[in-house]
N, C-alpha and C positions, 0 to 999 in steps of 0.2 A: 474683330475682322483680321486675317491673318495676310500679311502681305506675302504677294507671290513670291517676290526676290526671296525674303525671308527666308518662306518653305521651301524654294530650290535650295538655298544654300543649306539650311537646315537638312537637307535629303541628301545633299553631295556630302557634306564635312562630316557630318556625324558619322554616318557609315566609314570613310576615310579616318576619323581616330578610333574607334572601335577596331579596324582593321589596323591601326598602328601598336593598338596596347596589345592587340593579337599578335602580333611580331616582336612587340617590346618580350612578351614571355617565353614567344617561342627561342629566339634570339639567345635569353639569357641560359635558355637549359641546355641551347648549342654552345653558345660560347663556354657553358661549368662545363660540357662534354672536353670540349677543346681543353682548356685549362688542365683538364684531370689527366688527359692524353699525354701533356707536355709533362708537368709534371712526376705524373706514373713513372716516366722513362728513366727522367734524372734520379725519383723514387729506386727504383730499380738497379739501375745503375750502380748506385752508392749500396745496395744489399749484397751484390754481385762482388763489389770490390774487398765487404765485408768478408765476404765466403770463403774469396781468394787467399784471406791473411790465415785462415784457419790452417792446424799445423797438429802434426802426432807427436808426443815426444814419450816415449818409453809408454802407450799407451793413455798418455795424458795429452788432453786436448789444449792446447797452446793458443792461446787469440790472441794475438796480435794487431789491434786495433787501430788502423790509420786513420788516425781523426778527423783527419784533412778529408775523406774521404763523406763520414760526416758533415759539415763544416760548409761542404757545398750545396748541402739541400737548405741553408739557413738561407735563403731567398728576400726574407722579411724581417724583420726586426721580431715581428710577435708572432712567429713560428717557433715550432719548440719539438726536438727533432730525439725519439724515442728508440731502442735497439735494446733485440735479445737475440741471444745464440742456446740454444739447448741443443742435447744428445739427443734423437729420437730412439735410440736401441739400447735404452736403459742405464743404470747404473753399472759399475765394474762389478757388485756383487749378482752381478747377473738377474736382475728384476727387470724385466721387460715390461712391466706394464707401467712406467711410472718414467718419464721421463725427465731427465737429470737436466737442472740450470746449470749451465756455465757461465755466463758475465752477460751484460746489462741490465735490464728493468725485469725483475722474475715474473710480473703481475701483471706482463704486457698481455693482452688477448690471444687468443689462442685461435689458428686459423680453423673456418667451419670446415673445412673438408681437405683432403689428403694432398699435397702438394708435390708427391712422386712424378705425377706428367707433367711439372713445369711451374713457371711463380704462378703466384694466386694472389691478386686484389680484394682489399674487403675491407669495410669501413665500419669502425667501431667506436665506442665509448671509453676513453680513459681517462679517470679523473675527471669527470664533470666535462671531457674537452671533446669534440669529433673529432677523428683522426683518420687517417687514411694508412690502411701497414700494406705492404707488402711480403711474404712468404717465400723463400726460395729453399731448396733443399741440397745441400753441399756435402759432398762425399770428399772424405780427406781419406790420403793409404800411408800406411810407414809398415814397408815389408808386408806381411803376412796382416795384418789387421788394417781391417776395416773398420770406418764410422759414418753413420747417415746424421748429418748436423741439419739444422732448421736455424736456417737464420729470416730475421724477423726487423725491419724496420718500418719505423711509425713515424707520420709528419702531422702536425695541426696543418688544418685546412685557412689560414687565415688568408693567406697570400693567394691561392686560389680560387678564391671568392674577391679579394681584392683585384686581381688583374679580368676576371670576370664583368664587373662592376663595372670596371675602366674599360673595358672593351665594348660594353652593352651600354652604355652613357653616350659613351659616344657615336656610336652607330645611332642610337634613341635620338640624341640630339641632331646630331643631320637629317634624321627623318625629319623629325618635328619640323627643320628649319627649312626642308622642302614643304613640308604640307602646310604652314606658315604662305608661304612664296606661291605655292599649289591657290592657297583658301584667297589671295589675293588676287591674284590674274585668274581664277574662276566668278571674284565677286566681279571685276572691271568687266568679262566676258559678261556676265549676266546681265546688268546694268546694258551695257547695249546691246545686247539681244532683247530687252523688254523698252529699250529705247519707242523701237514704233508702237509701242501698245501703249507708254505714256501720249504719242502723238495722238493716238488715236482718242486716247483718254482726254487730253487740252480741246482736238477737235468736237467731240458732243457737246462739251460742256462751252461752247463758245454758240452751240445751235442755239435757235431758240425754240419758243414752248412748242410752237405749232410746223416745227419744221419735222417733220416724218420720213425725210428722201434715205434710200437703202444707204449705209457706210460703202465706202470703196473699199473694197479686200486686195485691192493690185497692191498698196502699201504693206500691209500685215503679214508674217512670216506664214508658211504654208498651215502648219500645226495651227494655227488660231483661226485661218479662213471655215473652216467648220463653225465654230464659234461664231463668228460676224453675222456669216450666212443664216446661222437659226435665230439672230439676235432682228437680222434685216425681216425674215420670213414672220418674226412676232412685229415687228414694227407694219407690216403690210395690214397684218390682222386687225392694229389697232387702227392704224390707217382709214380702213372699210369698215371698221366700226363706227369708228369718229363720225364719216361722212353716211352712215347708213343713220345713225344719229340728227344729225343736219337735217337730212332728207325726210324724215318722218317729222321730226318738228316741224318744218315749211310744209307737208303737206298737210298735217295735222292743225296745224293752224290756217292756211287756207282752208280745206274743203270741211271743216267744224264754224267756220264764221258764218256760212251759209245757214244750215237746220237752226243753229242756236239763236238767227237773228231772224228765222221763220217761228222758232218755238217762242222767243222774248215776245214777239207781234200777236203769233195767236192766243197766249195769257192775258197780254193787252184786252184785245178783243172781249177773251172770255171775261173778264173785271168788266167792261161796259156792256154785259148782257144784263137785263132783267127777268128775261122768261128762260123756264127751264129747256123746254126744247132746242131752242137756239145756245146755248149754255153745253147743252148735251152732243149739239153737231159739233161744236166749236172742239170740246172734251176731244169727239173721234179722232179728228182733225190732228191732235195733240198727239193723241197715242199712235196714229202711224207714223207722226213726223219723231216722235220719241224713239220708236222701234227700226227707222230707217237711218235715225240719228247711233244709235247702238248697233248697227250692222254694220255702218260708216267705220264704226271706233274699231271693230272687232276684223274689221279688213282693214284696216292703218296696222293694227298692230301686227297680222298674221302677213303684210306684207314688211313690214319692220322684222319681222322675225325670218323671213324668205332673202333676206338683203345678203348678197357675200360678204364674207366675213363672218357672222355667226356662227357658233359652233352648233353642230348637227348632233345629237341625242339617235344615233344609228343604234336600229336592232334589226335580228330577222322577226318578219313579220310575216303575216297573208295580206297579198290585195285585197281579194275576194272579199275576207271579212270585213276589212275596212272600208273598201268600197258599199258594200251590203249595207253598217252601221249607218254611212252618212245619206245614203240613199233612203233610208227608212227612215230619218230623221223626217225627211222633206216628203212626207207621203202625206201629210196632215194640208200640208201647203198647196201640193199638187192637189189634192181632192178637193179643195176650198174651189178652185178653177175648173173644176171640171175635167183634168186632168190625166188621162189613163200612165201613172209611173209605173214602170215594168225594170225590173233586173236579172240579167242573166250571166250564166257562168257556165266553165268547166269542171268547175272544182276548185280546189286548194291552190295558191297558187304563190310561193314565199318569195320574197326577193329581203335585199336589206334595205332598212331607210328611216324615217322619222315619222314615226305614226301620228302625230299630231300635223302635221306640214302636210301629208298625204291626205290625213282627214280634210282637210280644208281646201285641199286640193279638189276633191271630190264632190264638196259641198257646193264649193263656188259655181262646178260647170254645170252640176242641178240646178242649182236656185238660178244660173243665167236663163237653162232652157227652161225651166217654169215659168220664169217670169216672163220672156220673151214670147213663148208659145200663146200662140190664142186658147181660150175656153173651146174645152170637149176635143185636144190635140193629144198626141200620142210623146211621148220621153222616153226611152230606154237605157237604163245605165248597161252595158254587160264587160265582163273578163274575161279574159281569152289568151288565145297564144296564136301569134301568127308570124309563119317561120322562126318557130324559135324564141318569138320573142317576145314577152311580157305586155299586154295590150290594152289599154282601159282607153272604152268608147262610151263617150254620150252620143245619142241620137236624137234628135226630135223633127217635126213636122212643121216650125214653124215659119217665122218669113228667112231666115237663115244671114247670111252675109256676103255684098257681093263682092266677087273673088278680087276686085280692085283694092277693096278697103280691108280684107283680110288681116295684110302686113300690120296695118294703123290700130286695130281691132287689140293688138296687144298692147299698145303703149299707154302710159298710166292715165287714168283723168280722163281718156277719151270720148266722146258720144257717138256714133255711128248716126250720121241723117237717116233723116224720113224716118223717127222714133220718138214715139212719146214714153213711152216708157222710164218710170223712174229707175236711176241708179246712181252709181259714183264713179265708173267705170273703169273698176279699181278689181273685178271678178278676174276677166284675164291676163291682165298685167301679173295678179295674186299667182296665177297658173303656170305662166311663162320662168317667173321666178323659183318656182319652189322645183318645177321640172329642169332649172339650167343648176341647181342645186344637188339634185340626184341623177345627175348624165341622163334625163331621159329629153325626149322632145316631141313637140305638142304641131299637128297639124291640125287646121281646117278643112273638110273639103263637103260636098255636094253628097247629097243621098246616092247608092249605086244603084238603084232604080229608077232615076231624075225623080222630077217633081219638086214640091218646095220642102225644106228646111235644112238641119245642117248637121254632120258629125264633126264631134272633135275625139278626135285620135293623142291618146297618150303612150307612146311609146318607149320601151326600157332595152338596152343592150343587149344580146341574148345572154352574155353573162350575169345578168344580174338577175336571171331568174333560176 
């Protein structure tokens, strides 16, 4: 695991010496610029004073060598300071193509190009040594005769490399000892800049297991309240998981004590039969409290799955179909009663949402008016659009619900009086949930023709069709 400090500093410095060695090189090619400038000059200088000793005498070129003049490029101890003079306009017996040595090193380099417009710089090899010459070209007169001389002086490079070195060291070094002084008062800076994130970090970990409350972001530097905020927005999540957890346990365990303690009694029962008949009623007995016990489990859990907080498995879908699939489910059920189930639509009708949560959605408001409705009553599931907007209606004919207990009608566990009618009253609590889930919402109200029974209106956004 990589510590933040770490990586911050790890992100500042390192770019910071990268960008120092970058300067260390660039630095040092300035500063051998420098050095060669200075140099060159005195280089120069001392060629020039060479030139001036130069002299005609009866045709004979006279050098008259001031040492001294020499003497002052010796800068360093392990410099070592080279000079030639030649005629460029030949010998006396008149051979122009061969230019004549007159006095110092004959085997000095020879300059690459013509030094007539002025000295020439140029750096060569001699003896195993680099060297730095310079070129000038010195015209001497005695009367009537002319001569074009080339005088030529060579320096080893040691001492300009040395005073180099010493220049770029130093300038190196001051960096370094800012960026030293820099990496320190940028660690102290970081450190309390991440000061309230360690606070924040002591404060969780003093929480305990069960405490979930959002962090304060008023304490936290601006740049992390993003962070907190998605850290709070998952804590909310697990939050209404936790308690969507709870809540299914305590209901799951109340309303299963019941069938299970009617199913334990009628096995009782069935063990003290002796004739098959009574054996056989007791069996039916079983199997609906089996099958009302399994519809129980199957709404516990589709309303565990309806709870905020859980995450929603969204696609585009069709109503229609959906609505069609779970209403044809329950066509076996409604014709056992007598039942006329009818489904009607517009057509195709897409929104987004969770086709399993929808399915059940659907289910429940059937199997309520089935089961509610008298034998030989009328059901109608249909979809529709009405202004706009996405519409699933159950219909039926039966005793309906009065508009007082409507509200109550959604709340879990319920029983509506004056009903015998089995259930767990868990159908549209199921509904209420799973529509506050998909922004849509659910109305009761009265047939538009009076008379008895009831629709239920599912309503969706016009956006969301």
């Amino acid at each position: 695991m990589v510590r933040l400090r770490s990586l911050l500093l790890r992100w500042v410095l390192l770019p910071t010496l990268a960008l120092w060695a970058a300067g260390f090189a660039v630095g040092y090619l300035h500063s051998l610029a420098l050095a060669h400038e200075a140099y060159d000059r005195t280089l120069l200088g001392s060629a020039l004073v060479l030139g001036e000793s130069l002299q005609l005498d009866d045709a004979q070129v006279v050098a008259e060598l001031p040492y001294a003049a020499l003497e002052m490029l010796r800068t360093d101890a392990h410099d070592r300071i080279f000079y030639r003079v030649s005629d460029q306009d030949g010998d006396q017996d008149g051979d122009r193509d061969r230019k004549r040595h007159i006095t110092g090193y004959e085997d000095l380099p020879a300059p690459p190009a013509d030094v007539a417009g002025g000295p020439l710089f140029y750096d060569a090899s001699y003896h195993g040594q680099d060297v730095r010459i310079v070129a000038v070209q010195q015209v001497v007169l005695d009367g009537a005769d002319r001569r074009r001389l080339l005088v030529q002086v060579a320096e080893t490079l040691e001492a300009r490399h040395q005073l180099t070195r010493r220049l770029v060291l130093q300038s190196a070094a001051a960096q370094l000892l800012l960026i030293v002084l820099a990496a320190g008062l940028i660690a102290f800076g970081v450190r309390k800049g991440l000061a309230p994130l360690k606070r924040l970090r002591d404060e969780v970990r003093r929480r305990g297991s069960n405490d979930l409350t959002p962090i304060d972001t008023r304490a936290v530097p601006r740049e992390v309240a993003p962070l907190i905020h998605a850290i709070n927005a998952h804590t909310e999540r697990q939050r209404q998981l936790g308690e969507a957890q709870l809540r299914f346990v305590a209901n799951a365990s109340h309303q299963l004590k019941t069938p299970l303690t009617l199913l334990r009694a009628q096995v009782g029962q069935a063990l003290m039969q002796t004739e098959v008949e009574a054996m056989r009623s007791i069996v039916a007995r079983l199997d609906d409290t089996t099958e009302a016990t399994g519809r129980l489990v199957g709404q516990l859990l589709s309303l565990a799955r309806s709870e905020p907080g859980s995450l929603l498995d969204e696609q585009q879908l069709d109503l229609t179909e959906v609505a069609h699939e779970a209403t044809f489910e329950l066509v076996a059920a409604a014709r056992a009663k007598g039942i006329d189930l009818g489904f009607e639509s517009d057509g195709p009708l897409h929104l987004r949402g969770e086709r399993v949560l929808l399915r059940e959605l659907v289910t429940n408001l059937v199997h309520n008016a089935v089961t509610y409705t008298p034998p030989g009553g009328r059901v109608t599931v249909s979809v529709h659009r009405q202004d706009g907007r996405p519409v699933l209606r159950v219909a039926d004919d039966g005793p309906g619900i009065a508009p007082a207990e409507r509200a109550r009608a959604f709340e879990r566990f319920q029983r509506l009086g004056g009903t015998s009618t089995p259930g767990s009253g868990l159908g549209l609590a199921i509904v209420k949930e799973i529509c506050a889930r998909h922004g849509a919402e659910v109305l009761l109200s009265d047939p538009a023709g009076g008379g008895h029974g009831l629709w239920v209106d599912v309503r969706w956004p016009a956006a969301a069709g």
